[in-house]
C-alpha positions in Angstrom: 0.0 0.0 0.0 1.8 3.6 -1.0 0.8 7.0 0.1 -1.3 9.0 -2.4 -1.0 13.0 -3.7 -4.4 13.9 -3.7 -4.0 16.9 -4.7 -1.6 19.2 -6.4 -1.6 23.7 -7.0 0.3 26.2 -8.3 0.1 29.5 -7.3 2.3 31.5 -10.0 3.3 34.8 -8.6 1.5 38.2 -9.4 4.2 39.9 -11.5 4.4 39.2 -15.0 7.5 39.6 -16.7 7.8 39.1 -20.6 11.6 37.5 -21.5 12.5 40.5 -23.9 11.8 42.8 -21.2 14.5 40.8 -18.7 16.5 41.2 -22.2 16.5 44.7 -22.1 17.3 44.9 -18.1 20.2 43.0 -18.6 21.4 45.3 -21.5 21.3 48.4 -19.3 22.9 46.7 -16.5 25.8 45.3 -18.0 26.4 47.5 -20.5 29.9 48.5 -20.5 30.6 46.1 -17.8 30.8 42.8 -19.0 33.0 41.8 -22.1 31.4 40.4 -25.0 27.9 41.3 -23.6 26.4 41.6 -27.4 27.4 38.3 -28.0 25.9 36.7 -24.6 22.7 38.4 -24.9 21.1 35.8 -27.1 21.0 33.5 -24.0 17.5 35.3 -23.3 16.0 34.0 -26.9 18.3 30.4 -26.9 16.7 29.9 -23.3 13.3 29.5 -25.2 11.7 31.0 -22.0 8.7 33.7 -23.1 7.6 35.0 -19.7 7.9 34.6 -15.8 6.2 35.5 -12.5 7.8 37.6 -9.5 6.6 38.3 -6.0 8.0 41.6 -6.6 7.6 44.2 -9.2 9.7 45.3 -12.3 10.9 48.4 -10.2 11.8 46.2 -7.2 15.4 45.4 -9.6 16.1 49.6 -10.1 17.6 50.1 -6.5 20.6 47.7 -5.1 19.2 45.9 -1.9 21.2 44.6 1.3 20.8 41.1 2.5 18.3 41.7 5.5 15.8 43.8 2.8 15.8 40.8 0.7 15.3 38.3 2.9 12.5 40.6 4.8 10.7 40.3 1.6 11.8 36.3 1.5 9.6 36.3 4.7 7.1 38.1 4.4 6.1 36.8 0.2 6.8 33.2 1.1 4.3 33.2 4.2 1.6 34.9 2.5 2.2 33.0 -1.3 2.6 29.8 0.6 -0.2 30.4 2.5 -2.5 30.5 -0.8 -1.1 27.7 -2.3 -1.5 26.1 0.9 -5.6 26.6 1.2 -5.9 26.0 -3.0 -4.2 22.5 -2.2 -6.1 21.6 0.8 -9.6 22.6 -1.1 -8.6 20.5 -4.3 -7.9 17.4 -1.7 -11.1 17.8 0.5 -9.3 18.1 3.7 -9.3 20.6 6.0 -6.5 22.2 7.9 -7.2 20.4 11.3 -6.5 17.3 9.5 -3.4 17.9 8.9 -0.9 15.7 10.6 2.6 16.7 9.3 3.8 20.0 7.3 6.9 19.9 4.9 7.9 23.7 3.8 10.7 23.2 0.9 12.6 26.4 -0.1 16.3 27.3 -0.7 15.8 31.0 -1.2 15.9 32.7 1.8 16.2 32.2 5.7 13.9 32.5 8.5 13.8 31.5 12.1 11.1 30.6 13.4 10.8 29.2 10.1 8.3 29.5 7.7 6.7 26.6 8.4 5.8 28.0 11.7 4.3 31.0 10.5 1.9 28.5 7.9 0.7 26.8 11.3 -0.6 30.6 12.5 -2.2 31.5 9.3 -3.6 28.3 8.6 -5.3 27.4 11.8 -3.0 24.5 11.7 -2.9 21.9 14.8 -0.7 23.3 17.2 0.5 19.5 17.5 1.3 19.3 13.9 4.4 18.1 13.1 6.7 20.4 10.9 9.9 19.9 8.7 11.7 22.7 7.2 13.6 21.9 3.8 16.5 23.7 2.8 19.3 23.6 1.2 18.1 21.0 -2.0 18.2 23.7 -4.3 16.7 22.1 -7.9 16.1 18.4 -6.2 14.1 19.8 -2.8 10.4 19.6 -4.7 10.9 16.1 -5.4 12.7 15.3 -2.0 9.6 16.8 -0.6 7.9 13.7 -2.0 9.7 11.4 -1.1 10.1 12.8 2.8 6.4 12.8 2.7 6.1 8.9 1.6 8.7 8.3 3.7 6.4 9.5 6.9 3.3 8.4 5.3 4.5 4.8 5.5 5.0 4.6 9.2 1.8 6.3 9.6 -1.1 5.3 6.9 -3.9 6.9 8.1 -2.0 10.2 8.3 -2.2 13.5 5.9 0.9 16.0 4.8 0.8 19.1 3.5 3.4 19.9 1.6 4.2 23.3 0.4 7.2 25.0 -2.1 7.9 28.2 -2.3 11.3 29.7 -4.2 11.6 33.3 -4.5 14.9 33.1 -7.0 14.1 36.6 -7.5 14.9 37.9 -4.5 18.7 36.5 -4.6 19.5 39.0 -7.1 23.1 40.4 -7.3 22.4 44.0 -7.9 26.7 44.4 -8.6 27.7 41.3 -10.3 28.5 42.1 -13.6 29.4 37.8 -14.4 28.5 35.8 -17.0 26.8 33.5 -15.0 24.7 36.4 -13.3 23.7 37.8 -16.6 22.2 33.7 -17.9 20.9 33.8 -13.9 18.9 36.7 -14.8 17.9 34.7 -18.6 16.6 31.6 -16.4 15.0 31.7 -13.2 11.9 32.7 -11.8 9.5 33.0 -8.8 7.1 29.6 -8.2 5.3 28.5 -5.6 3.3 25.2 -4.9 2.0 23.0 -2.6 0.2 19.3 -2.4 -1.7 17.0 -0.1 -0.2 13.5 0.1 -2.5 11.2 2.3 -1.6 7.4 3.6 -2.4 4.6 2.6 -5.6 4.3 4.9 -6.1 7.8 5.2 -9.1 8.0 2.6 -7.3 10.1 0.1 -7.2 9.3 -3.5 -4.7 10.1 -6.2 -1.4 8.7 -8.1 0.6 6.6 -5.8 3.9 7.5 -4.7 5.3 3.2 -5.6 9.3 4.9 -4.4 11.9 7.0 -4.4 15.6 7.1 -4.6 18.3 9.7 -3.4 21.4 9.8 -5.1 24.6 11.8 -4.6 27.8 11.8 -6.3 31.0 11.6 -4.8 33.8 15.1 -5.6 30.9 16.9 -7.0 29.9 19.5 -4.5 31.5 22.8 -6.8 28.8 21.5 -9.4 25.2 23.6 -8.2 24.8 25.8 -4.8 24.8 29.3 -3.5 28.0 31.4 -2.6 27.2 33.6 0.5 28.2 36.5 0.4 27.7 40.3 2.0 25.3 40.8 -0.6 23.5 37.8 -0.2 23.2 34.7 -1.8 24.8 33.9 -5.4 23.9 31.6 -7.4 26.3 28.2 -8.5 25.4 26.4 -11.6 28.4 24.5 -13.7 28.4 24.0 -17.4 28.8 20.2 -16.7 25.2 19.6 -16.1 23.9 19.1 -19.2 26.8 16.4 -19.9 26.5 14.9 -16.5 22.7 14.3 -17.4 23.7 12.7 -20.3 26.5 10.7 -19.0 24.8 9.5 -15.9 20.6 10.0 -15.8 19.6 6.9 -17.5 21.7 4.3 -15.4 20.4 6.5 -12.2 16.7 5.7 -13.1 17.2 2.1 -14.0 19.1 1.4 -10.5 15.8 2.8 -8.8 13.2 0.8 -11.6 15.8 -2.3 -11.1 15.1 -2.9 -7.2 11.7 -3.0 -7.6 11.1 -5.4 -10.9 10.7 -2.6 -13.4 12.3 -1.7 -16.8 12.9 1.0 -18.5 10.0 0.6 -20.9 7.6 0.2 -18.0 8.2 3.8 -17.6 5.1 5.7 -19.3 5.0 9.5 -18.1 8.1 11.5 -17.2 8.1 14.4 -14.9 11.1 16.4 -15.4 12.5 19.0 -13.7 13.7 21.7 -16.7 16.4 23.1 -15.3 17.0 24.6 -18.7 16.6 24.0 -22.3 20.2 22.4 -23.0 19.3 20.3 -19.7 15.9 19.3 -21.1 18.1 18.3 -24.6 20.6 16.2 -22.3 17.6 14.3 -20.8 15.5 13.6 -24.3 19.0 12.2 -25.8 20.3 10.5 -22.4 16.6 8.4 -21.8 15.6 8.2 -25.7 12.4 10.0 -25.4 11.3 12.9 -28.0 10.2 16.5 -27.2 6.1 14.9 -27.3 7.4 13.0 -23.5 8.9 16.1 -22.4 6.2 18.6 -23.7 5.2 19.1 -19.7 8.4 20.2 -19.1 8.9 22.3 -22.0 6.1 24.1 -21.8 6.2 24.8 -17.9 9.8 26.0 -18.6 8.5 28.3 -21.6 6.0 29.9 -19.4 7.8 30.1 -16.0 11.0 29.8 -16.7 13.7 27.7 -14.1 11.4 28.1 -10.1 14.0 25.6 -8.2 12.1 22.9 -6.6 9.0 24.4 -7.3 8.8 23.6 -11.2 8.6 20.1 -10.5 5.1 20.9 -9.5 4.4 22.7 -12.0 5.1 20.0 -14.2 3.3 17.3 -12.3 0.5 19.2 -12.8 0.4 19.6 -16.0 0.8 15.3 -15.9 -2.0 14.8 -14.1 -4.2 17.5 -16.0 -3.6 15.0 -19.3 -5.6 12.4 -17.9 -2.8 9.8 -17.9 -4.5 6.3 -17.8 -5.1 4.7 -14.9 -1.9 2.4 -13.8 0.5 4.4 -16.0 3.9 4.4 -14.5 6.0 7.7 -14.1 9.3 9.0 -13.1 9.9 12.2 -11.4 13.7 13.7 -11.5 15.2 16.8 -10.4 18.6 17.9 -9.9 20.1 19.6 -7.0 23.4 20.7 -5.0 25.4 18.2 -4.0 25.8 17.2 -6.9 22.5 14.8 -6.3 19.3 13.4 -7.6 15.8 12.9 -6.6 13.6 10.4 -8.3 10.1 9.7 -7.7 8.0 6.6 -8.7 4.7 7.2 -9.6 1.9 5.6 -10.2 -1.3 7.2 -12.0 
């Protein structure tokens, strides 16, 4: 018997922000400051990334910001966004908040203590003897993680519910005077997202694709390979060139370990979940698994319209899954990245 996700939302982020017009931003701000920058600025079309959502507006990025006004913001947006994708969740699973039995809050943008989680028991009406997890530090991987720490608990515990909720505000780690290359494809890529799901045991009542298992992996002398630098400013972002050839090299093999130990092949597989961490990513996946742009159409299109969220997108993608109307018994995987250099993979079960 294996928990269930009853119930997946997405809660995109009021401000709208068309890819030409990040085009232009990054223009003014580097001109004269980075070498080359003409021939860099087609990373904003190559991306193939048409528009995003921020928890702040266009004019929030005119005016340099310390640490503590960023991660003020971090705090106060990913409460209150949380929050909503928080009640949109519970409503599409049927339960309410006084049924919840353990809260997950994944994030790897910003800090807080008490930690958000905390502050969702207060707005929700939450039991004040729910159980609470705070997520950091996963970067990519932590939506998927989320998953699997949910099934995980869910086992022990069948007739329990979790909340689950995802909230990365990449916007708000912008590096106002860092005039890099990699700043200036940071600024091409990433976005605000925000999520959330109900996952109920196996006796809790709750209906919905079964989580079957899950697999961490993390790879030795990797750690330079995706993470944030800390710095006065605040935190900056760490993303190698070697992803898209370490997807290739090594994503296949990593599914088939976790389809190997329990009786599955490859071709059992029939829905994949992907997290697009970017287009050359999404390319290193098709050719590394042998699938075609119509088995990552999900992910292309949630990368299209929201660009790179972190752990979020995952979501974002899952929901798009589940809003085909996969066939009952279908088997998926769902894979994202993260620091370390690491994997999370998800077996689903529709």
């Amino acid at each position: 018997m294996h928990p269930r996700i009853a119930a997946v939302a997405t809660h995109p982020p009021p401000f709208r922000v068309e890819q030409e017009e990040a085009r232009e931003y990054a223009a003014r701000m580097f001109g004269g400051k980075l070498p080359a920058l003409a021939r860099l600025l087609p990373v904003f079309e190559h991306a193939e990334i048409a528009t995003r959502r921020f928890c702040v507006p266009k004019s929030w990025f005119f005016h340099e910001k310390t640490f503590r006004e960023k991660n003020d913001t971090y705090i106060e947006q990913a409460t209150a966004l949380g929050a909503e994708a928080a009640r949109e969740a519970l409503a599409g699973a049927g339960v309410t908040p006084e049924r919840v039995d353990h809260l997950l809050f994944v994030s790897t943008t910003g800090m807080a203590t008490p930690s958000i989680d905390a502050r969702l028991v207060n707005v929700l009406s939450l039991p004040r003897n729910v159980s609470r997890v705070p997520v950091f530090g996963l970067g990519c991987a932590g939506g998927a993680m989320g998953l699997s720490q949910a099934a995980r608990y869910l086992r022990g515990r069948p007739q329990a519910v979790v909340l689950l909720v995802d909230v990365e505000l990449c916007s708000l780690t912008f590096q106002f005077t860092d005039f890099s290359k990699s700043n200036l494809i940071a600024i091409a890529l990433f976005a605000d997202g925000v999520a959330a799901a109900v996952i109920g045991g196996a006796e809790s009542g709750l209906d919905g694709p079964r989580i079957r298992a899950s697999q961490s992996t993390t790879w030795p002398d990797s750690l330079d390979v995706m993470g944030w630098n800390f710095l006065n400013e605040g935190m900056q972002v760490v993303f190698s060139r070697s992803i898209p050839r370490i997807v290739r090299e090594r994503a296949r093999t990593n599914i088939e370990w976790l389809l190997s130990t329990h009786g599955l092949a490859f071709d059992d597989i029939n829905r994949f979940v992907i997290h697009p961490g970017g287009i050359r990513v999404i390319e290193a996946y098709e050719e590394a698994l042998a699938i075609g742009p119509s088995e990552t159409a999900a992910t292309r299109a949630v990368l299209r319209e929201h660009g790179n969220m972190s752990s979020a997108t995952v979501f974002y993608v899952l929901s798009r899954a589940l809003a085909d109307s996969p066939a009952p018994g279908e088997l998926g995987v769902a894979t994202a990245l993260g620091p370390g250099f690491s994997a999370e993979t998800v077996l689903l079960e529709f």
